[in-house]
Residue, then its C-alpha position, 0 to 999 in steps of 0.5 A: x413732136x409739135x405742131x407743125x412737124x412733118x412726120x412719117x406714118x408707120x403704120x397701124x396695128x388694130x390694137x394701136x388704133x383702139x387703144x384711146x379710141x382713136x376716130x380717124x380713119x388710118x386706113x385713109x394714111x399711106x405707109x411711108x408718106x409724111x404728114x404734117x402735124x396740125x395738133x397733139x392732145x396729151x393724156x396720161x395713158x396715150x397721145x392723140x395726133x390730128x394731121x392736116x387734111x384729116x378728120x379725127x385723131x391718130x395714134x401718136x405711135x403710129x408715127x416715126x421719131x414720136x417722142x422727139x421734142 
């Protein structure tokens, strides 16, 4: 995943949203709808996802194809 991409929301346990303190508001973001990445934080323990339109940040493995270059 890069900044830019377009990627598919697939949803979101309670855990997978405080896992890193997540601050947007997934419940905002509609299963199945596509998003576009506007920038990714990458720590060691979990990677941050900001998408277009939204405040705050996502859980990267709330998305489909996450790990894909």
């Amino acid at each position: 995943m890069k900044v830019g991409d377009v990627v598919k929301f697939i949803g979101c346990s309670e855990s997978q949203i405080k896992w890193g303190s997540h601050s947007g508001d997934a419940s905002l973001l509609i299963i199945g709808e596509f998003y576009t990445v506007k920038s990714i934080v990458e720590h060691s323990w979990n990677t941050e996802v900001y998408l277009d339109g939204f405040d705050g940040d996502f859980n990267i493995v709330c998305f489909e194809g996450w790990n894909c270059e």
